[in-house]
C-alpha positions as CSV (number, residue, x, y, z in Angstrom):
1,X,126.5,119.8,54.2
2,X,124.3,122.0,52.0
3,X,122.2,120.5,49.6
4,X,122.6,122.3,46.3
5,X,119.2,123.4,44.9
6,X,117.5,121.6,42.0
7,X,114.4,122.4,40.0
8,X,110.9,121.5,41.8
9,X,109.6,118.2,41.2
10,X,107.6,117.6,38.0
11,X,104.7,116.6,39.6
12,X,104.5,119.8,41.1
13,X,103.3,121.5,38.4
14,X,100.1,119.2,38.4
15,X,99.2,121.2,41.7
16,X,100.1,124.6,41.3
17,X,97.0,125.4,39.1
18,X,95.1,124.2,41.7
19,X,95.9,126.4,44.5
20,X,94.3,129.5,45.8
21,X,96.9,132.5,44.9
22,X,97.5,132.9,48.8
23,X,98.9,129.6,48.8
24,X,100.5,129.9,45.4
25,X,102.5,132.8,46.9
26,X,103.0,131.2,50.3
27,X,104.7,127.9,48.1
28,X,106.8,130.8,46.5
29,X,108.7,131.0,49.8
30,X,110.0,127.8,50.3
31,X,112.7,127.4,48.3
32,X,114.8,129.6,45.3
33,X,113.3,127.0,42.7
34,X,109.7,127.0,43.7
35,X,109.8,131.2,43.6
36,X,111.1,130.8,40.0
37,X,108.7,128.4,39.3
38,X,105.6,130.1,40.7
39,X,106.9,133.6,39.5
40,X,108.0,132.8,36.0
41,X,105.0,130.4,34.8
42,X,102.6,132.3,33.1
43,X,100.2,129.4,32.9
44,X,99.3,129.7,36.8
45,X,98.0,133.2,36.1
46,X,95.8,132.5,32.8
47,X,92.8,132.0,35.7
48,X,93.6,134.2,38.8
49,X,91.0,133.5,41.9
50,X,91.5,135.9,44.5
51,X,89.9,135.0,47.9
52,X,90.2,135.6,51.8
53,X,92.7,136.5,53.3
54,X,93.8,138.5,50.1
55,X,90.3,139.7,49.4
56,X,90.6,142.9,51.9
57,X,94.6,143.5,51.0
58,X,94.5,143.6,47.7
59,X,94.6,147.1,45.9
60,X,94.5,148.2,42.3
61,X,98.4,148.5,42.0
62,X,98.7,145.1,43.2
63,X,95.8,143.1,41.1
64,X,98.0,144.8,37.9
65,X,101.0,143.7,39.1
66,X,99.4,139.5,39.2
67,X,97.2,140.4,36.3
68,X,100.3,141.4,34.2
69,X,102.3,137.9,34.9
70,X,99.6,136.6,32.5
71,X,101.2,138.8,29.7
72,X,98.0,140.2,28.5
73,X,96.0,136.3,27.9
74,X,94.2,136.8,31.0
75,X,91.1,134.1,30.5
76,X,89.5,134.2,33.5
77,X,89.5,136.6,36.8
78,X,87.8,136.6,40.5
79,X,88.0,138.8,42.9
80,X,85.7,137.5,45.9
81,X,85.3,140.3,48.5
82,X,88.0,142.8,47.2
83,X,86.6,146.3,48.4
84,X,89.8,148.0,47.6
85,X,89.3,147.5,44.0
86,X,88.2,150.5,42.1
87,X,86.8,151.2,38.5
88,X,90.3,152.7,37.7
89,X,91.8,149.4,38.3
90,X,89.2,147.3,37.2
91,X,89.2,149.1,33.8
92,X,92.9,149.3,33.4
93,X,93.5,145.3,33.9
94,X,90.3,145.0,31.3
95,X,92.1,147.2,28.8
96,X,96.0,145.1,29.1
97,X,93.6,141.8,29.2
98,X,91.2,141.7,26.1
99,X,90.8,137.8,26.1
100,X,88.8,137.2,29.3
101,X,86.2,134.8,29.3
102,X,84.6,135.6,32.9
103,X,84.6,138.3,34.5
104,X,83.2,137.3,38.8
105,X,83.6,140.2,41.0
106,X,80.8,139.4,43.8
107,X,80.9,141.9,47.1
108,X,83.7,144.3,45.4
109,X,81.4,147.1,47.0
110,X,84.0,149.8,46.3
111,X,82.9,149.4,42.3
112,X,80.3,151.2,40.7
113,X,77.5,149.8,37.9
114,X,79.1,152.3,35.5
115,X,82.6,150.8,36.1
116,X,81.2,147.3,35.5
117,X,79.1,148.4,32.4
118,X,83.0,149.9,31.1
119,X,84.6,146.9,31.8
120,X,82.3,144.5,29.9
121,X,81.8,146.9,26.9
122,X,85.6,146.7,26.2
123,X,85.3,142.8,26.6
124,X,82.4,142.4,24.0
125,X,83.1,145.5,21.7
126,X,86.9,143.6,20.8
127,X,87.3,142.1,17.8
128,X,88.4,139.1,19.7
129,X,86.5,139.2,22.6
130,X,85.3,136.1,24.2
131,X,83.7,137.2,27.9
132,X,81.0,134.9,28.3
133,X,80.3,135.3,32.2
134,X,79.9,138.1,34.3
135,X,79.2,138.0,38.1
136,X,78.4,140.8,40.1
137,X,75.9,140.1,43.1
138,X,76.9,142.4,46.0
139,X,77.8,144.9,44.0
140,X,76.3,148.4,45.3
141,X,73.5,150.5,43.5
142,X,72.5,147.8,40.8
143,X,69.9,149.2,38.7
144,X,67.1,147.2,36.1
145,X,69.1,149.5,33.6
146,X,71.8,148.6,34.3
147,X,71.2,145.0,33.8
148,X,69.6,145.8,30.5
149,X,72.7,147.2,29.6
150,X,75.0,144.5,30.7
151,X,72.6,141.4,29.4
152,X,72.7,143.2,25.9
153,X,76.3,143.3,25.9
154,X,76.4,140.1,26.7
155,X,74.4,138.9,24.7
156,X,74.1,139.9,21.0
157,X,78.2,138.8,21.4
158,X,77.7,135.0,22.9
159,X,74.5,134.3,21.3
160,X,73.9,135.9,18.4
161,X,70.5,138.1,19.6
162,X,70.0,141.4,18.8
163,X,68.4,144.7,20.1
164,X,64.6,145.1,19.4
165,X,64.7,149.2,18.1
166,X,60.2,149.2,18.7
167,X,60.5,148.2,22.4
168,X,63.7,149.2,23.5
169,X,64.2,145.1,25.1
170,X,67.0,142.6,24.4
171,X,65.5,139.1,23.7
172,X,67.4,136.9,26.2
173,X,67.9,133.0,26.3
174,X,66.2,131.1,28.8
175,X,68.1,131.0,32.0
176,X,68.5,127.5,34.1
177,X,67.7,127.6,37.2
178,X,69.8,128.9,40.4
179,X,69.2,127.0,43.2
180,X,70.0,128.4,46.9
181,X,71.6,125.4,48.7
182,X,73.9,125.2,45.9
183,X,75.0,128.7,46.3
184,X,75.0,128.9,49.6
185,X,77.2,125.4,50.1
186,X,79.6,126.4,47.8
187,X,82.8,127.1,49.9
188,X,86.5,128.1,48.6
189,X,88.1,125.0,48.5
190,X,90.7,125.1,46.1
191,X,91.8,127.8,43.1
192,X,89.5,128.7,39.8
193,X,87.7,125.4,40.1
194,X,85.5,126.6,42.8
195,X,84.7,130.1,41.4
196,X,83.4,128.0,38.2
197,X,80.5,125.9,40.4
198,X,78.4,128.5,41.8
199,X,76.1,129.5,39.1
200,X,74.8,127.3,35.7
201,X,76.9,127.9,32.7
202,X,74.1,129.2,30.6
203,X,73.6,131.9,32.9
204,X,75.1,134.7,31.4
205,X,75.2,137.0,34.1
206,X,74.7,136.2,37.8
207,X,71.8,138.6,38.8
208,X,68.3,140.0,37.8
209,X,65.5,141.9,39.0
210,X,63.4,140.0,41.9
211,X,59.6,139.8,40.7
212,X,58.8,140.4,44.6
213,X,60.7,143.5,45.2
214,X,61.7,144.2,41.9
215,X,65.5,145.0,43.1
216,X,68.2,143.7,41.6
217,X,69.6,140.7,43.5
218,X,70.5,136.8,42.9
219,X,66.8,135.2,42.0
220,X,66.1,131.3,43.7
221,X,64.2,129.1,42.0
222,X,62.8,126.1,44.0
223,X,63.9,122.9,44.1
224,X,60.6,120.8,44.5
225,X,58.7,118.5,42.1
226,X,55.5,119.4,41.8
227,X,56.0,123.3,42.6
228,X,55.3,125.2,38.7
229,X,54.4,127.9,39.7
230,X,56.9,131.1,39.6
231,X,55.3,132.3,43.2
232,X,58.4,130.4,45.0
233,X,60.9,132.4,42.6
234,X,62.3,135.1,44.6
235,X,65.7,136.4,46.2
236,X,66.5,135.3,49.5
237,X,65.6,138.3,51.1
238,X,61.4,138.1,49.8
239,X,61.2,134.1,50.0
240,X,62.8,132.6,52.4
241,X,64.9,129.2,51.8
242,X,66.1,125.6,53.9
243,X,70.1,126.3,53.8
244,X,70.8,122.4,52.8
245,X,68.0,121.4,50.2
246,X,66.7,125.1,48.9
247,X,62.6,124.7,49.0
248,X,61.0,127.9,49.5
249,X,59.4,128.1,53.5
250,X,56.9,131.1,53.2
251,X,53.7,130.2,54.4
252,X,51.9,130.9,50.9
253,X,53.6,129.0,49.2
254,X,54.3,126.0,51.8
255,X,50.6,125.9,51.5
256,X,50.0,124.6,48.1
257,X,51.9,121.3,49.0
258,X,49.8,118.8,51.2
259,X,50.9,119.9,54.5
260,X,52.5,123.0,56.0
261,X,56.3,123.1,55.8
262,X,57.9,123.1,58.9
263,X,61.0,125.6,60.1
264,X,63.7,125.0,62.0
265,X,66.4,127.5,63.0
266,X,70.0,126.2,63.1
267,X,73.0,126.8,65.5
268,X,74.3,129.0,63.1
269,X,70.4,131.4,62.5
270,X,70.1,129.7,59.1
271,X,66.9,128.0,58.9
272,X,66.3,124.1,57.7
273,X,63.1,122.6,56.1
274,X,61.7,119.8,59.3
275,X,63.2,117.1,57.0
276,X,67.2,118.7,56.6
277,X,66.7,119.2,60.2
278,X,65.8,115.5,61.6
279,X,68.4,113.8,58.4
280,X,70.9,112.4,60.4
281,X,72.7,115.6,61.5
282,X,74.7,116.1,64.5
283,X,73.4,118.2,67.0
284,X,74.5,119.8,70.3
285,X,74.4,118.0,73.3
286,X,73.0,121.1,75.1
287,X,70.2,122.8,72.7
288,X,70.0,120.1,70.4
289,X,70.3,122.1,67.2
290,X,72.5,121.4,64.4
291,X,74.6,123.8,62.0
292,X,73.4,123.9,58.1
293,X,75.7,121.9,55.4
294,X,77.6,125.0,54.9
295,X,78.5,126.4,58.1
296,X,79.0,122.4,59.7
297,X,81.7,122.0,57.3
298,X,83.4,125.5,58.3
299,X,82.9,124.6,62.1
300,X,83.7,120.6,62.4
301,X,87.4,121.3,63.1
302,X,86.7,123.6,66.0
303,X,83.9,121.7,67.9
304,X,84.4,119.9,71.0
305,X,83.2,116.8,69.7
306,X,82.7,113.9,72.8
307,X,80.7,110.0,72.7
308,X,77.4,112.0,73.1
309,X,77.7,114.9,70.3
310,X,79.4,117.8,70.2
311,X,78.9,121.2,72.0
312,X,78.4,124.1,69.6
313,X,79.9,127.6,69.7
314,X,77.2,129.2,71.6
315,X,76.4,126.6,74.0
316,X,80.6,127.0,74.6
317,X,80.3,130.7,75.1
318,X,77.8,130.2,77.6
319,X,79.1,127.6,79.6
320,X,82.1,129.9,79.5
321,X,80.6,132.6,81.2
322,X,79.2,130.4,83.6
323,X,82.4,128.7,85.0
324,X,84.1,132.7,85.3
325,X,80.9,133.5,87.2
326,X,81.5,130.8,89.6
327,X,85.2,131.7,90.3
């Protein structure tokens, strides 16, 4: 007996703006009614996230084809890891979507700083432009010019400030804080929701020139109390930081607290503060070292957890190799 098909349930709906666009298109492929549904909806493409495992499929011809369902009120786009996307499509979906309010394109490496610096001066040089968010971290050949450049479109747009013509600077707001172990722990969970948590809202713009190395990268600031001082402010690369709570572990600047901060190293090579590393956290049986927040939640499903602990990935490997040695 065949069931004749009906329209998807109304509660659906509630969902669909929740899910990643792989799984939006997977839910596409159950049924006649859900394709319609999931194709014909312009609502579900107003704020397109695109992640892994679309990241490294997705081409220009393809983000114009998604981009277009939104019939030209794009508000929001993310394209996490997409190294096929070049400043010819970037700029073409930035011309057909003048409304965008944030603009995150972390690790696109096949971008250029001059493709980004197109993209956003079309989105702030509209008379209805509204882009109010720009990520970029991992993007190749980043410049302190170019950042200038981007800030100042940014800014005399969303807040009002204006170019200084004597010095050649843009006066910028105060930034909040970025924290590491909130960037690092953020994971893809679900659709545009996630792509929204990483950095504070009144952070215009995602990166900024390291006052260690002076390259262009995302800048930490530490968590502690009683740490003022802007010697702990650094990318990740000149200070180095606990993957769970975020306080700085150089030496110099462990130094100023009461007692040296101790380092541990994690199953996974992140490194924990002494106190992440003894807080309750599982560790394996075998080496006795636990995985960070981030990479624990990745791995839980996939230990072999027993009554005593669980036995990490290398400590599998290696007890692997042993057994095939002895046969």
């Amino acid at each position: 007996m065949e069931v004749e098909a009906g329209q998807p349930h109304e509660a659906l709906f509630l969902v669909l703006p929740y899910l990643p666009l792989y799984e939006l298109l997977a839910t596409a492929q159950v049924c006649k009614s859900l394709r319609y549904a999931v194709h014909m909806d312009v609502l579900l493409y107003l704020d397109l996230a695109v992640q892994q495992p679309l990241s490294r499929r997705l081409s220009d011809d393809i983000l114009i084809k998604f981009t277009r369902k939104a019939g030209g009120r794009l508000r929001a786009l993310s394209l996490s890891g997409c190294f096929r996307i070049t400043d010819d499509g970037l700029l073409r979906v930035v011309q057909e979507n003048p409304l965008m309010e944030q603009l995150y394109l972390p690790d696109c490496t096949s971008l250029t700083p001059q493709g980004v610096e197109n993209a956003v001066k079309i989105l702030t040089s509209s008379d209805s432009n509204n882009l109010k968010r720009l990520k970029i971290n991992g993007i190749y050949n980043l410049a302190k010019e170019h950042i200038q450049t981007l800030k100042s479109y940014l800014d005399q747009k969303n807040r009002g400030t204006t170019t200084s013509k004597s010095r050649g600077e843009v006066p910028l707001t105060e930034a909040a804080p970025i924290f590491f172990h909130d960037h690092a722990n953020t994971i893809p969970m679900g659709g545009w929701q996630y792509c929204r948590s990483e950095v504070p809202s009144s952070n215009s713009i995602d990166v900024e020139v390291c006052p260690k190395c002076h390259q262009v990268r995302m800048v930490f600031d530490c968590p502690r109390q009683e740490v003022t001082c802007r010697e702990c402010r650094g990318c990740i690369f000149c200070i180095p930081r606990c993957a769970d709570c975020g306080i700085c572990l150089q030496d110099a600047v462990a130094a100023s607290s009461s007692e040296e901060e101790e380092t541990e190293e994690a199953v996974c090579g992140d490194f924990l503060c002494f106190a992440c590393w003894v807080r309750g956290k599982p560790k394996c049986r075998y080496c006795n070292r636990p995985y960070c927040r981030r990479h624990w939640k990745q791995q839980s499903t996939d230990l072999l957890h027993t009554s005593d602990g669980f036995l990490c990935g290398l400590c599998k490997y290696s007890e692997y190799k042993l057994l095939m040695g002895a046969d």
